[in-house]
C-alpha positions, 0 to 999 in steps of 0.5 A: 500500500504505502508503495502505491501511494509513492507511485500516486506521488511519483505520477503527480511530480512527473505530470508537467504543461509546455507552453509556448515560449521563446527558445533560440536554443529550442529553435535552432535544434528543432530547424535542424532537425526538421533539416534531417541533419545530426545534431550533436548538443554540449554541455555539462552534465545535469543541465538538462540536455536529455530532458530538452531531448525528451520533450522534443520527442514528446513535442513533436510526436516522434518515439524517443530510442535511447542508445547510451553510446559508451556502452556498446560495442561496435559491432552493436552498431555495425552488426554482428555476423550471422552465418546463413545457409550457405555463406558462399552463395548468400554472404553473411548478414550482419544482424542490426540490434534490436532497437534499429529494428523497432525504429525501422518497423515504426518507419518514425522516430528519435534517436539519441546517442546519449553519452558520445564524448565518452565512447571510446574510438572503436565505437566513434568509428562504428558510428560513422556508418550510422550517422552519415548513411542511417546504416545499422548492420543490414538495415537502413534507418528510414528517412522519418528518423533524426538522430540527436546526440549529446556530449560533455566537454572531455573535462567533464566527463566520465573517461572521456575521449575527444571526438574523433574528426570524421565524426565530429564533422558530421554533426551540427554541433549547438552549445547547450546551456541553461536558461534560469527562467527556463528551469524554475518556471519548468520545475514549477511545472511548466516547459517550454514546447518545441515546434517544427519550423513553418516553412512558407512553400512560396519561399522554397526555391529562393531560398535554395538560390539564397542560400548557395549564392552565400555560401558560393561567394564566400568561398569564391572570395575565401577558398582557403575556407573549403576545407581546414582540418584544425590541427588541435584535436580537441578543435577537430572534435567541434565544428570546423569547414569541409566540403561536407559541412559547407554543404550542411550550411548550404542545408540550415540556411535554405530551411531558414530562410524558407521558415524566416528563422532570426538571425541569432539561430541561424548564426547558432546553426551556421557556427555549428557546421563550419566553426566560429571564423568560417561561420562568421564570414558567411554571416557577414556575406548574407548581411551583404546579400541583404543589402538594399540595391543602390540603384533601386534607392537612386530611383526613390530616394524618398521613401529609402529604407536603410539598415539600422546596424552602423555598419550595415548602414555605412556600407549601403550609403558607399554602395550609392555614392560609387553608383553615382561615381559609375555612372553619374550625372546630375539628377543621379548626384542629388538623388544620392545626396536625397538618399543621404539626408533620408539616412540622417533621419536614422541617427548616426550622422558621423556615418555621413562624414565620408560618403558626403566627402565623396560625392561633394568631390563629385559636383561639377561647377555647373551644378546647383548645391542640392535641396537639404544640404544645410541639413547635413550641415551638422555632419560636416562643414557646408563648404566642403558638402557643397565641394566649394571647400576642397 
């Protein structure tokens, strides 16, 4: 009896409400998962990482297998070989365990490698096969299964061993953290709930045109960034480039773009496939593929609609004064210097300082100074605006 009324109490601790609620964490691993790419979670130990995988299996309807890597031998990954009738003629098998099995006749589910920085070499090399091709033995895992794994730095865990480099660039690696709001208001008994990503169908083909255009310019202006295996073999256990993950961003940033995912998840998941540089310079390059067209602000100087990042802002207003300078003339000259006035509503006028310089240099004698110069006059001094100073 008394062991009946804990269960009571156990079943009435375990029941738990989500709810919707912001999660650039949840966010990024669900837009991968839903991106059928491995995604490997660090952090330490006790911060909540199986639980967030529980809930995500729960969330989004998928079965959960849970495989604890470090203790399994790698034939348990590779397949055990089971002699038939005749070997000569039929071959030998190699027989998947039995949880492959159950995930292969569900045709569903997630599964999670628990564990990995703590399985030895041998069984880091037996899952190469099960991460990249969804082969387990004689069985290939069918595509409604997403395999998620999870780690602990090696100076945190149990007789840990870096990840080797094939399998580490493998995987979309996140770095998993808690959120102090997050863990009260769960223990409190609420969590947050996982979705998978809206995609809009209209967006589908841009946004694999955005998203090999990035990556093809970047490493067009930067081929040294294909591939670079890290020489620290604690930094080949992370994220670093190689045609393979170039390949993965390729992946995150079509799936976000057609989701409209924030800047902040996809920086996450770009940093998780190609590194922290590489990733960087990629996000860089779609900041500048986001870019206003210097000529379509040229044609409507009035209504210009300019970036409020300082630096975003001061590229776009050197892109309209080298247009002018390309191709000038003086209805495009005052329609550069109506985009400039237009960018001083924004704030920051010491972004005017060179920009104005330059295309006051452009002024032919012949020209009248432009209406609202005397606006600019805080930014720089009139003479020179009206290139009357130089």
């Amino acid at each position: 009896m008394t062991l009946d009324i804990a269960a009571d109490l156990l079943a009435l601790l375990s029941a738990t409400t989500t709810e919707p609620r912001p999660d650039t964490q949840l966010e990024a691993l669900t837009l991968a998962v839903a991106a059928d790419l491995p995604v490997l979670l660090w952090g330490a130990p006790g911060i909540g990482k199986t639980a967030a995988l529980t809930q995500l299996a729960t969330s989004l309807d998928l079965p959960l297998t849970t495989v604890i890597a470090s203790v399994h031998e790698p034939t348990d990954f590779s397949g055990l070989p089971v002699i038939g009738d005749d070997p000569a003629v039929h071959g030998v098998p190699m027989a998947p365990p039995d949880w492959a099995v159950r995930l292969v006749k569900a045709g569903r589910g997630l599964l999670f490698l628990d564990e990995l920085s703590t399985a030895p070499p041998a069984v880091q090399a037996a899952l190469l096969r099960l991460v990249l091709e969804r082969r387990v033995g004689a069985l290939t895992l069918p595509p409604g299964v997403r395999i998620v794994a999870a780690a602990n730095p090696r100076g945190s865990a149990a007789d840990g061993w870096e990840l080797s480099a094939p399998l580490a660039n493998r995987f979309v690696h996140l770095q998993w953290t808690y959120d102090h709001a997050v863990v009260v208001r769960g223990l409190g008994g609420t969590w947050p709930r996982s979705a998978l990503p809206r995609l809009d169908p209209a967006r589908l083909v841009d946004a694999v045109a955005y998203a090999r255009r990035a990556v093809g310019e970047v490493l067009t202006a930067r081929p040294k960034l294909v591939h670079q295996l890290p020489q620290s073999e604690t930094k080949r256990g992370g994220a670093w480039p190689s045609p393979r993950t170039w390949e993965m961003a390729v992946r995150l940033i079509a799936f976000g773009t057609a989701a409209g995912t924030s800047r902040e998840v996809l920086s996450m998941l770009v940093r998780g496939v190609v590194g922290d540089g590489p990733g960087l310079e990629l996000l860089a390059g779609l900041d500048r593929m986001d870019l206003p067209d210097p000529e379509a602000l040229l044609a409507d100087p009035g209504n210009a609609v300019l970036p409020e990042r300082g630096d975003l802002r001061q590229a776009v207003l050197d892109g309209v004064v080298e247009a002018v300078r390309n191709n000038g003339g003086r209805e495009r000259w005052e329609a550069a210097w109506a985009v400039l006035v237009r960018a001083l509503d924004g704030g920051a006028p010491d972004l005017l300082v060179v920009p104005a310089g330059e295309l006051a240099a452009l002024r032919r004698d012949d020209w009248p100074l432009p209406a609202g110069l005397e606006r600019l006059a805080g930014a720089m001094n009139v003479a020179q605006l009206a290139g009357t100073g130089r």
